[in-house]
N, CA, C, O and CB atoms as a CASP TS submission, in Angstrom:
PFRMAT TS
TARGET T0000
AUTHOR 0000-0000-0000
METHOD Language model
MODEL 1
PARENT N/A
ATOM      1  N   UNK     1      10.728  -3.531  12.022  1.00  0.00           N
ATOM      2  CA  UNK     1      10.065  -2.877  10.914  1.00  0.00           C
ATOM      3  C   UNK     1      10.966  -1.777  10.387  1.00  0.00           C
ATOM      4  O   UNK     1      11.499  -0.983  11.163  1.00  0.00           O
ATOM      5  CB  UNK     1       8.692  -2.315  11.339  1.00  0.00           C
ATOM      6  N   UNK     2      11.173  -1.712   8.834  1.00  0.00           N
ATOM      7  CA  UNK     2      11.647  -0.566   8.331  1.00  0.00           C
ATOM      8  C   UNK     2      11.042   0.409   8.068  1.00  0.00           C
ATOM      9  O   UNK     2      10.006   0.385   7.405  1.00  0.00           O
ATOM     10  CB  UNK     2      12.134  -0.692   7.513  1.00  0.00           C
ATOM     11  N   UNK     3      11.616   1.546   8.578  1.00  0.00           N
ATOM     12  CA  UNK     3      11.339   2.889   8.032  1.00  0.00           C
ATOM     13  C   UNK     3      10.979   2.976   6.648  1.00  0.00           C
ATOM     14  O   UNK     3       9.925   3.545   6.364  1.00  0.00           O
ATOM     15  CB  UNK     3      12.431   3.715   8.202  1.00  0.00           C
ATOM     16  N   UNK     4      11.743   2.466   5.694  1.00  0.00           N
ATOM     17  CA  UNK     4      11.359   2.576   4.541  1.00  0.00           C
ATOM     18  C   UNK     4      10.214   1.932   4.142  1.00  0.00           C
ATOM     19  O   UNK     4       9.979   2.162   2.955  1.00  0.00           O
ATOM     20  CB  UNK     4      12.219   2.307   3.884  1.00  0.00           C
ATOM     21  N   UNK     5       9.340   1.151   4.718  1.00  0.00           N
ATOM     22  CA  UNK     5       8.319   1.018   4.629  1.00  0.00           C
ATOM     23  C   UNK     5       7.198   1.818   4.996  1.00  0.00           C
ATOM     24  O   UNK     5       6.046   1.598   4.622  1.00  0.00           O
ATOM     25  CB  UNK     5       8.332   0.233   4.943  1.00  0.00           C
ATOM     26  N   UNK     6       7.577   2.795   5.771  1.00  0.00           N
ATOM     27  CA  UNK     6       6.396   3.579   6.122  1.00  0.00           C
ATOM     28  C   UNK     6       6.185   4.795   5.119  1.00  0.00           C
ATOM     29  O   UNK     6       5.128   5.277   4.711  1.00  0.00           O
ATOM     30  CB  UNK     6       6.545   4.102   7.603  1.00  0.00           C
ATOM     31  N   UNK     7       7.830   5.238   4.769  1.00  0.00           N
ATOM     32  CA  UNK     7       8.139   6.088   3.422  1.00  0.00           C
ATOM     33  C   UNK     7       7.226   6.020   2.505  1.00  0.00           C
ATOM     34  O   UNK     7       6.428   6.902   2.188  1.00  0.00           O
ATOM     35  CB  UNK     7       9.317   5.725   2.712  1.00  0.00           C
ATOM     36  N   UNK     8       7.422   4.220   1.768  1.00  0.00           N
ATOM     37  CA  UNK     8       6.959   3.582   0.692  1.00  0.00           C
ATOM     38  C   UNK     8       4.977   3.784   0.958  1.00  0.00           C
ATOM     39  O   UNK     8       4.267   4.129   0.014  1.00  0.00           O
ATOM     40  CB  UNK     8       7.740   1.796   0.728  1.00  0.00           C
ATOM     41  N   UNK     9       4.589   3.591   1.899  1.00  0.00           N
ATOM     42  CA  UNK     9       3.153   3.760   2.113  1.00  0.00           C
ATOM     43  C   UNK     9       2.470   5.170   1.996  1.00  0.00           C
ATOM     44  O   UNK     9       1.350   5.613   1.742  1.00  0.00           O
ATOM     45  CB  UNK     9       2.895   3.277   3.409  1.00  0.00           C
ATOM     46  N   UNK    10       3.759   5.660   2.323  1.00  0.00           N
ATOM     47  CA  UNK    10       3.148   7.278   2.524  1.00  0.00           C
ATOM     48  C   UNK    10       3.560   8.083   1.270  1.00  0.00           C
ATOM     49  O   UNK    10       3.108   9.225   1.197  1.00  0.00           O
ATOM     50  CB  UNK    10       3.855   8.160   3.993  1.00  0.00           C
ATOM     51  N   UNK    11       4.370   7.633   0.257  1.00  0.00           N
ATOM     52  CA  UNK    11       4.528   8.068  -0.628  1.00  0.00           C
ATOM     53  C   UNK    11       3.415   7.667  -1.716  1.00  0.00           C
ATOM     54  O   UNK    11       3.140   8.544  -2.534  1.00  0.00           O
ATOM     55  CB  UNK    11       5.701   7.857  -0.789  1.00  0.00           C
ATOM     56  N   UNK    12       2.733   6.414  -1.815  1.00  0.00           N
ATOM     57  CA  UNK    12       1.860   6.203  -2.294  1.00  0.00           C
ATOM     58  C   UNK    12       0.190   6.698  -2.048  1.00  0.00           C
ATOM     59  O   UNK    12      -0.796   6.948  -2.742  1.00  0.00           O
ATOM     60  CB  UNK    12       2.160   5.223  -2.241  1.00  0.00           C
ATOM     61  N   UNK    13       0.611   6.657  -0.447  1.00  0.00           N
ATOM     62  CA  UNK    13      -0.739   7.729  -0.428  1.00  0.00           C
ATOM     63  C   UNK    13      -0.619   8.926  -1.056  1.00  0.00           C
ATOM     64  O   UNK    13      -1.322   9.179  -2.034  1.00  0.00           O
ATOM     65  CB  UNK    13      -1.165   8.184   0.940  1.00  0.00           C
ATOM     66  N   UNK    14       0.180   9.702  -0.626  1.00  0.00           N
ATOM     67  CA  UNK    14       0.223  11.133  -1.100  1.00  0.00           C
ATOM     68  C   UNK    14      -0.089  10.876  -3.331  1.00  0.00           C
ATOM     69  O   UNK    14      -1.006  11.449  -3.921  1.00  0.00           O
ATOM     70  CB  UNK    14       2.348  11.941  -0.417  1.00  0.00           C
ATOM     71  N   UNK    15       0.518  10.317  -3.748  1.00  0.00           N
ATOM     72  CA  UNK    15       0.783   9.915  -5.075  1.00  0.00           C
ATOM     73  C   UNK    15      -1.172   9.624  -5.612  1.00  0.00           C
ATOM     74  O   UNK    15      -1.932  10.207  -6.384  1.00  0.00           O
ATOM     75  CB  UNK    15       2.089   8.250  -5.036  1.00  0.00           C
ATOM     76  N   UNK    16      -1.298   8.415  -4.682  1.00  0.00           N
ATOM     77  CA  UNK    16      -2.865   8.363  -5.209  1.00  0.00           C
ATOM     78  C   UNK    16      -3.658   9.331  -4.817  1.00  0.00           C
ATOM     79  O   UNK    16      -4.593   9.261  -5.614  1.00  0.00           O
ATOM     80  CB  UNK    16      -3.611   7.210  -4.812  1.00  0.00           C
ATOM     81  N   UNK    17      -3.887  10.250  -4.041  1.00  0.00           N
ATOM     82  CA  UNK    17      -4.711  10.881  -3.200  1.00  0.00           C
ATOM     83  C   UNK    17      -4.570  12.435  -4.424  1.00  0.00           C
ATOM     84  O   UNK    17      -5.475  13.064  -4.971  1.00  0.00           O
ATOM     85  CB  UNK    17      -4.044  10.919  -1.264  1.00  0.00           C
ATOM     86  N   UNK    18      -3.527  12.564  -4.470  1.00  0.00           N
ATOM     87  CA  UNK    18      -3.368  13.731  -5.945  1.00  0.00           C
ATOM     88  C   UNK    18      -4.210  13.106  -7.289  1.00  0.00           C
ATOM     89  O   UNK    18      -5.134  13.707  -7.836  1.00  0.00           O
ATOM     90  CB  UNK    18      -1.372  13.884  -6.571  1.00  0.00           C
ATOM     91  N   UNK    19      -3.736  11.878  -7.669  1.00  0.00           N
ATOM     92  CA  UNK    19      -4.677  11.629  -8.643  1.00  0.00           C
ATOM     93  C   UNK    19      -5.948  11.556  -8.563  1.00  0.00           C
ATOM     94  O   UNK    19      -6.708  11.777  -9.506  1.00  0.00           O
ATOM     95  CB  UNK    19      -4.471  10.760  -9.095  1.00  0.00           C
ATOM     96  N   UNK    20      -6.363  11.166  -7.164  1.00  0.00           N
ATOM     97  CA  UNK    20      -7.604  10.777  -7.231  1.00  0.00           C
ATOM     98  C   UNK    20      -8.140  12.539  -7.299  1.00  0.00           C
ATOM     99  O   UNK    20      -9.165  12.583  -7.980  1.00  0.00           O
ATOM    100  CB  UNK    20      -8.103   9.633  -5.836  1.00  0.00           C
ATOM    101  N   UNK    21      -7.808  13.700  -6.883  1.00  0.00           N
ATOM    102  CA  UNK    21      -7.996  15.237  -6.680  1.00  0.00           C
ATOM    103  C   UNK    21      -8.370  15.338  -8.264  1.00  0.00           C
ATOM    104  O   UNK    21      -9.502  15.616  -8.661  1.00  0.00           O
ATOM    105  CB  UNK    21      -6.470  16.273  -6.033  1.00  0.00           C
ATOM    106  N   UNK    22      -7.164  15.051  -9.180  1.00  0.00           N
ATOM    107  CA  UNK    22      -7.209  15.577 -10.361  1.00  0.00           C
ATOM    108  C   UNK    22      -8.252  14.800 -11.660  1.00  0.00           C
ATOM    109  O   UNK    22      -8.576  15.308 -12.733  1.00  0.00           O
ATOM    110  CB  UNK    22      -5.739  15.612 -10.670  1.00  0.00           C
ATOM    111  N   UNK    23      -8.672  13.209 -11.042  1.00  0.00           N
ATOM    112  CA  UNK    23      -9.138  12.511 -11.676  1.00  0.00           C
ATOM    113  C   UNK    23     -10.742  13.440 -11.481  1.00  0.00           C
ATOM    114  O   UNK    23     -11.442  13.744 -12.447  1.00  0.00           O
ATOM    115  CB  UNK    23      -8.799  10.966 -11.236  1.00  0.00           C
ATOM    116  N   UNK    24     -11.122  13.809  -9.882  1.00  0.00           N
ATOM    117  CA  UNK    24     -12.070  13.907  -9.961  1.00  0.00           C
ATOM    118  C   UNK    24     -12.532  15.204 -10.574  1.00  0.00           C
ATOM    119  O   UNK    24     -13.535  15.418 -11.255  1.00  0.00           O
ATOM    120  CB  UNK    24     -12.384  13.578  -8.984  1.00  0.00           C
ATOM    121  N   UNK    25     -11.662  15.951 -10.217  1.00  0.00           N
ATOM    122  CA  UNK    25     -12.008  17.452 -10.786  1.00  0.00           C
ATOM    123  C   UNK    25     -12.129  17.509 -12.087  1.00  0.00           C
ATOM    124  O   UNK    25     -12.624  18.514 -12.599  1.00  0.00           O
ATOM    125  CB  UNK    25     -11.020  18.495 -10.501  1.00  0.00           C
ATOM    126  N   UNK    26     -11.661  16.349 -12.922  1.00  0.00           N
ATOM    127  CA  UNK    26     -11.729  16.513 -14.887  1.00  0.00           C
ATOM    128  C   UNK    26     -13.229  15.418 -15.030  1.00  0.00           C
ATOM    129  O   UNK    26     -13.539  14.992 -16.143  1.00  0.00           O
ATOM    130  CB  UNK    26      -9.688  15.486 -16.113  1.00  0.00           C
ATOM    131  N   UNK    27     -13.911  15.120 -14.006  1.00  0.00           N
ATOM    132  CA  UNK    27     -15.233  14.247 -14.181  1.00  0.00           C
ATOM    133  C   UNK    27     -14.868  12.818 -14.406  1.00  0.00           C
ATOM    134  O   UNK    27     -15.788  12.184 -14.923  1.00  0.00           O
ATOM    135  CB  UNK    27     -16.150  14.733 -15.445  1.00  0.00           C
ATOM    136  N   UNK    28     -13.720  12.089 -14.148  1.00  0.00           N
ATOM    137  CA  UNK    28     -13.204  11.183 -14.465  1.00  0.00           C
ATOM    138  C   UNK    28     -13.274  10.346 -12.819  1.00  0.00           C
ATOM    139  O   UNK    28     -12.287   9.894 -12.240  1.00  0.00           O
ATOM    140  CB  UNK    28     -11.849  11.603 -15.247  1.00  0.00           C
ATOM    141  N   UNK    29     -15.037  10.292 -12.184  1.00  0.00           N
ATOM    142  CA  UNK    29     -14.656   9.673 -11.020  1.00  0.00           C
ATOM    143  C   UNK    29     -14.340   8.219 -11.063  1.00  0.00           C
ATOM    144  O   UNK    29     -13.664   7.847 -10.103  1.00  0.00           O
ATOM    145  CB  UNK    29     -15.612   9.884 -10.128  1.00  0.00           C
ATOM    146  N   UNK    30     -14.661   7.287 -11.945  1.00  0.00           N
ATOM    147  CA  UNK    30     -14.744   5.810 -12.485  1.00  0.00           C
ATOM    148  C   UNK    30     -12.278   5.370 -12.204  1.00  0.00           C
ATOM    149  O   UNK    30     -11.587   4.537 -11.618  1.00  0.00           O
ATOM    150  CB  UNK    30     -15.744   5.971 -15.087  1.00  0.00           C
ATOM    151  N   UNK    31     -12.070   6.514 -13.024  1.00  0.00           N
ATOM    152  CA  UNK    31     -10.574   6.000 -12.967  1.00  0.00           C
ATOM    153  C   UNK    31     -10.347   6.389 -11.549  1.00  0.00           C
ATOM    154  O   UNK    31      -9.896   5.532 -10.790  1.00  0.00           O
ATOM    155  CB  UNK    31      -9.410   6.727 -14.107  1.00  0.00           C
ATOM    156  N   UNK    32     -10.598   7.539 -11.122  1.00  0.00           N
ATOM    157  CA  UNK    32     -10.681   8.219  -9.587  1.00  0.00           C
ATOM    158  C   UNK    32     -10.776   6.400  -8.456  1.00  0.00           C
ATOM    159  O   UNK    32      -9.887   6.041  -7.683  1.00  0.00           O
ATOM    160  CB  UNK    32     -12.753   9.619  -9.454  1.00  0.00           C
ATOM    161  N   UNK    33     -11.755   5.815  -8.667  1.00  0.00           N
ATOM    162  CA  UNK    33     -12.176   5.027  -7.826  1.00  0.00           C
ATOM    163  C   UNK    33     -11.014   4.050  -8.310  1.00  0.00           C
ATOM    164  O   UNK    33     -10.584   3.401  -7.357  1.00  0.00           O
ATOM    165  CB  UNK    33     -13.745   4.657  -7.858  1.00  0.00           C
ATOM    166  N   UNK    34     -10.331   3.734  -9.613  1.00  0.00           N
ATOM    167  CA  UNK    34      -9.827   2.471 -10.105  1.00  0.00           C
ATOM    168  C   UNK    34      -7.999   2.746  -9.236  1.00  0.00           C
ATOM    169  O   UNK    34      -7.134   1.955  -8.859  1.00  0.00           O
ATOM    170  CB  UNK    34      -9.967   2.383 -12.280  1.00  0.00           C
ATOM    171  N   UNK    35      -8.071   3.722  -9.233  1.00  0.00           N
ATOM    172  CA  UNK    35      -6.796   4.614  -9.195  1.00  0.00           C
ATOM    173  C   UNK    35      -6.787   4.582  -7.242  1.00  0.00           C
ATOM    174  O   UNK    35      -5.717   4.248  -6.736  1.00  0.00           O
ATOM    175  CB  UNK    35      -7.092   6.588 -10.202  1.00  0.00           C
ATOM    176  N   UNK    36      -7.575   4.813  -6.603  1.00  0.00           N
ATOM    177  CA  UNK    36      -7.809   4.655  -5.153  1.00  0.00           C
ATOM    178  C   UNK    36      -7.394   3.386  -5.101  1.00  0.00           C
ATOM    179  O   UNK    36      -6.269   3.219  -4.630  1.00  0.00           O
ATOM    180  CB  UNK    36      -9.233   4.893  -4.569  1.00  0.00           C
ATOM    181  N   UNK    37      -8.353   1.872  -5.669  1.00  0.00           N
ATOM    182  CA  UNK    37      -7.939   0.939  -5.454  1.00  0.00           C
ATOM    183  C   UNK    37      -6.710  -0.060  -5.836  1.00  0.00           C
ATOM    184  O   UNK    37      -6.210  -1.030  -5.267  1.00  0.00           O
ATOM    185  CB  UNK    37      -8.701   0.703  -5.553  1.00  0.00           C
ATOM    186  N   UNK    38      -6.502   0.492  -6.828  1.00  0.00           N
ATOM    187  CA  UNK    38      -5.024  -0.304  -7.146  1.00  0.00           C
ATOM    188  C   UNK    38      -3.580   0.403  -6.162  1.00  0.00           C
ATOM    189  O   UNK    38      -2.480  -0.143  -6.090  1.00  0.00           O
ATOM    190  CB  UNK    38      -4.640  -0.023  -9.138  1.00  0.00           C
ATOM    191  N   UNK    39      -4.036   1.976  -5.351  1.00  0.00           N
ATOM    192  CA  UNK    39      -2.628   2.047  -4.638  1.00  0.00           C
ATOM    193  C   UNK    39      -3.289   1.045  -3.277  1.00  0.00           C
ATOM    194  O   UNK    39      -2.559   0.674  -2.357  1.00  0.00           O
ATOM    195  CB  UNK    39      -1.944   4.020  -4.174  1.00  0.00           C
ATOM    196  N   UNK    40      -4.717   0.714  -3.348  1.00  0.00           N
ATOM    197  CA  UNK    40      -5.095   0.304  -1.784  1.00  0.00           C
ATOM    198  C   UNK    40      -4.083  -0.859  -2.017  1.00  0.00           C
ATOM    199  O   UNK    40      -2.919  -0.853  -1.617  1.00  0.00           O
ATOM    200  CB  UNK    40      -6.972  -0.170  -1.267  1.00  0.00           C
ATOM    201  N   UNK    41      -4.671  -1.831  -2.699  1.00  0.00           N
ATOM    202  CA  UNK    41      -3.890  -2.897  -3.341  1.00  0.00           C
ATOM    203  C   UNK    41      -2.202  -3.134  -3.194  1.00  0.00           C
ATOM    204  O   UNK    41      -1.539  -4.030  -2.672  1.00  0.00           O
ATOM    205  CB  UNK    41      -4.179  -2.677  -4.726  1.00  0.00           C
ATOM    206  N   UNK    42      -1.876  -1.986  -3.857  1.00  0.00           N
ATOM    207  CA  UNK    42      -0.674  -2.507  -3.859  1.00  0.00           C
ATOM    208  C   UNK    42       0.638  -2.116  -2.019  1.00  0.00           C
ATOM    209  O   UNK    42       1.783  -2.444  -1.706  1.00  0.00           O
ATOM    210  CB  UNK    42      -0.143  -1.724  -5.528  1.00  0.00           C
ATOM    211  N   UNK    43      -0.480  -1.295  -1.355  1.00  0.00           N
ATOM    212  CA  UNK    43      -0.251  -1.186  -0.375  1.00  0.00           C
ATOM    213  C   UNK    43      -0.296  -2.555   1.222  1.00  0.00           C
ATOM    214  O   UNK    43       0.447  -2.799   2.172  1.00  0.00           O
ATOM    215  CB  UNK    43      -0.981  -0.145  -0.502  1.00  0.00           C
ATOM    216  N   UNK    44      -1.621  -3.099   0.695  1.00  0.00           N
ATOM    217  CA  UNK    44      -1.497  -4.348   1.087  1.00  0.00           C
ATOM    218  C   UNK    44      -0.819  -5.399   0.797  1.00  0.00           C
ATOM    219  O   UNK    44      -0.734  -6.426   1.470  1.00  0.00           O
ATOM    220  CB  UNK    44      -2.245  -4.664   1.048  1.00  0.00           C
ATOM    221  N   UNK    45      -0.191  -5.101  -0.478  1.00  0.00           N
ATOM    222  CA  UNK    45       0.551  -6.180  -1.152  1.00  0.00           C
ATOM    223  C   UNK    45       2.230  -6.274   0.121  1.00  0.00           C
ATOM    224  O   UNK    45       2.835  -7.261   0.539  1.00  0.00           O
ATOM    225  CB  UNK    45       0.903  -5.530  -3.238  1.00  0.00           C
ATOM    226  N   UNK    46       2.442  -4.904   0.344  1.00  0.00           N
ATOM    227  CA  UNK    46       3.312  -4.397   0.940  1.00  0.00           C
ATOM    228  C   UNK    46       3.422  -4.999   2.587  1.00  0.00           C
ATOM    229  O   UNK    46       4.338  -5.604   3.145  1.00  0.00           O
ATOM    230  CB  UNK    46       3.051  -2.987   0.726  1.00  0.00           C
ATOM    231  N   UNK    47       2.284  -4.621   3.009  1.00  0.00           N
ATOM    232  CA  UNK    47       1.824  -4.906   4.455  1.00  0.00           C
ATOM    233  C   UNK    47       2.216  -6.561   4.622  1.00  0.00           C
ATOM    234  O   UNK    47       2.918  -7.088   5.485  1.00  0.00           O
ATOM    235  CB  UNK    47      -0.016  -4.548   4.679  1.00  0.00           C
ATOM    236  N   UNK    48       1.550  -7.133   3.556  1.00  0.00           N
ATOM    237  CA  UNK    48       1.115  -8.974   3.810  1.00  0.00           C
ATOM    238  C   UNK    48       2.380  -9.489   3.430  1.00  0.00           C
ATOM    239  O   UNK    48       2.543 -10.655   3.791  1.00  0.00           O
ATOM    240  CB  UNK    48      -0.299  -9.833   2.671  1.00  0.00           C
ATOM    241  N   UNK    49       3.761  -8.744   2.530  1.00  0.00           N
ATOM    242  CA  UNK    49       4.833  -9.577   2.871  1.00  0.00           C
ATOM    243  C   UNK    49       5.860  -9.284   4.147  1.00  0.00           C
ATOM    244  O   UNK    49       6.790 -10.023   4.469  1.00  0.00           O
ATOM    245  CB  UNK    49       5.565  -9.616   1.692  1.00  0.00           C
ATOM    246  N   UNK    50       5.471  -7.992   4.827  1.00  0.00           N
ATOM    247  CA  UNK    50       5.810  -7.962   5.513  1.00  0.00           C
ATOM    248  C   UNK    50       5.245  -8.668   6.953  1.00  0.00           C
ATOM    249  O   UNK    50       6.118  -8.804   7.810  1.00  0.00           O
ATOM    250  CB  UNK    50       6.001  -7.052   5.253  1.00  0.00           C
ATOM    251  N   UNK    51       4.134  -9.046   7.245  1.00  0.00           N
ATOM    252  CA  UNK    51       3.604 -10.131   7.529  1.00  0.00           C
ATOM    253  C   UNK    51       3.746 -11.668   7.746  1.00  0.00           C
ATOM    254  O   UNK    51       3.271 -12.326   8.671  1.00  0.00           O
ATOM    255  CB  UNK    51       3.108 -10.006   7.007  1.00  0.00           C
ATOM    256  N   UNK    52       4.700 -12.215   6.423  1.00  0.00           N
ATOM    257  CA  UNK    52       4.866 -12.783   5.916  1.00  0.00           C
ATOM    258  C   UNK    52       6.257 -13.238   6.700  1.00  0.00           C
ATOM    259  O   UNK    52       6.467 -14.321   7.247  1.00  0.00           O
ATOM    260  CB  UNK    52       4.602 -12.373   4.788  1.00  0.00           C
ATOM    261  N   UNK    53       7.285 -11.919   6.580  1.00  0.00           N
ATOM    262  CA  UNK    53       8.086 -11.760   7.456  1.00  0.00           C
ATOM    263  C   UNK    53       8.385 -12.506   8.576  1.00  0.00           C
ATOM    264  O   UNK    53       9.164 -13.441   8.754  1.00  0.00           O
ATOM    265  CB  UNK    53       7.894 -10.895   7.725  1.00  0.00           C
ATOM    266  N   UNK    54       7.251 -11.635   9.643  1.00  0.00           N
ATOM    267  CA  UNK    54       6.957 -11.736  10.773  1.00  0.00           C
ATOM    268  C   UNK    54       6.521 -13.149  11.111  1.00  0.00           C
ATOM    269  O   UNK    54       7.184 -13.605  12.043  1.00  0.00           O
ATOM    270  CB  UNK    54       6.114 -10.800  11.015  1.00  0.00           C
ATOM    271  N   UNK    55       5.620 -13.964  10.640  1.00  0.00           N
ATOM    272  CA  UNK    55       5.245 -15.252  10.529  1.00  0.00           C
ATOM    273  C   UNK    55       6.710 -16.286  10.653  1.00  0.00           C
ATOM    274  O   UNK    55       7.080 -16.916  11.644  1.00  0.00           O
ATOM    275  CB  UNK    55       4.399 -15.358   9.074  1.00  0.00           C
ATOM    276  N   UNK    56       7.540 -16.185   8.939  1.00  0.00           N
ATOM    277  CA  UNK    56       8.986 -16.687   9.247  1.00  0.00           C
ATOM    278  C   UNK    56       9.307 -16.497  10.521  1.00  0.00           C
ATOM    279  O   UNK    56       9.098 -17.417  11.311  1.00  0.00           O
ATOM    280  CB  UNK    56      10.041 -16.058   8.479  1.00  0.00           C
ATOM    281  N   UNK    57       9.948 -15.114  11.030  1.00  0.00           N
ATOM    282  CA  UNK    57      11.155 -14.868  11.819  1.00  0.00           C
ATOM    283  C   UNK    57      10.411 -16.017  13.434  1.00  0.00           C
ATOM    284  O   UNK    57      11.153 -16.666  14.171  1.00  0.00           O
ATOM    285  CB  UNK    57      11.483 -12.628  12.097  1.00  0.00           C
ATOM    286  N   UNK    58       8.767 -15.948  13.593  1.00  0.00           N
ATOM    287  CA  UNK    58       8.305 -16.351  14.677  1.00  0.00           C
ATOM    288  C   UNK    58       8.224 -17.898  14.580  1.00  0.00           C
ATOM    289  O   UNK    58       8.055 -18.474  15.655  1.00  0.00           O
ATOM    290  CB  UNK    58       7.085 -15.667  14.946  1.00  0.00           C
ATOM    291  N   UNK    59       8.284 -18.390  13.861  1.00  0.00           N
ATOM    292  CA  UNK    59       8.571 -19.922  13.257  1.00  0.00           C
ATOM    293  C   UNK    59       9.912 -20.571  13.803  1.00  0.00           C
ATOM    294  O   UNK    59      10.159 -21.567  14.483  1.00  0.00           O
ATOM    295  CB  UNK    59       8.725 -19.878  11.529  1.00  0.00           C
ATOM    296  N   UNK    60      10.772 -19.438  13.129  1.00  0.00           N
ATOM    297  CA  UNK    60      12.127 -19.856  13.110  1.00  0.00           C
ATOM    298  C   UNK    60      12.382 -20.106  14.772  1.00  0.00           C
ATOM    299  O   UNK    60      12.725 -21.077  15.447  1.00  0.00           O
ATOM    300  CB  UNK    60      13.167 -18.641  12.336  1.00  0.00           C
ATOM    301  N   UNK    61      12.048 -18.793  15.036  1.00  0.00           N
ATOM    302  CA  UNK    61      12.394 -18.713  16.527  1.00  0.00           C
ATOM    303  C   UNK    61      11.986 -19.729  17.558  1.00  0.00           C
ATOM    304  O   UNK    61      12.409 -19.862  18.706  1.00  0.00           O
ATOM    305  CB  UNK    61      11.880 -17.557  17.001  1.00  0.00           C
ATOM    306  N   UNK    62      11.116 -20.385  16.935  1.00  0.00           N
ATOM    307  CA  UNK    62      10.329 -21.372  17.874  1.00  0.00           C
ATOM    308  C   UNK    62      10.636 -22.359  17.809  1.00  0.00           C
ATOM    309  O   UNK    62      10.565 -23.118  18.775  1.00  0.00           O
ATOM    310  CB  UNK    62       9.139 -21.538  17.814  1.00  0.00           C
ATOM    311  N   UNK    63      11.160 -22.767  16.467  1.00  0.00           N
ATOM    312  CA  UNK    63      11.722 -24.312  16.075  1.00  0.00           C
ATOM    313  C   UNK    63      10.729 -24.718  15.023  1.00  0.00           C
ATOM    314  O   UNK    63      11.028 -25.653  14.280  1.00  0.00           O
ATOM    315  CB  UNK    63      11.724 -25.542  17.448  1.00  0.00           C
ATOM    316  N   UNK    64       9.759 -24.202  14.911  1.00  0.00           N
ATOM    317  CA  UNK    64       9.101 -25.162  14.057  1.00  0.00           C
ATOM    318  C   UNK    64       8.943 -25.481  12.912  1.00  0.00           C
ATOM    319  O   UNK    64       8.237 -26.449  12.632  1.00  0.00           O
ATOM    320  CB  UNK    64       8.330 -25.173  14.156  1.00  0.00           C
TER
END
């Protein structure tokens, strides 16, 4: 596993977690919630190819 993947996760938290602060404080909880789920999203997007990865490399290794 790369480091830079944990970077990449944690930079997006920090990134959504401010918007979601500033979305909510201007009464804007609707983008607040849209804005939570698209970094959830694209965080899993992250996770499942790395996953994806892992699946290959254990394939390979096995022969199959």
């Amino acid at each position: 596993m790369d480091v830079d993947l944990i970077f990449k996760i944690a930079a997006i938290g920090i990134l959504v977690s401010i918007l979601n602060i500033v979305l909510n404080k201007s009464g804007r909880e609707e983008q607040a919630m849209m804005t939570t789920l698209a970094g959830l999203v694209v965080v899993l997007m992250l996770v499942v190819r790395e996953i994806a990865n892992l699946f290959d490399t254990v394939k390979a290794l096995f022969g199959f």
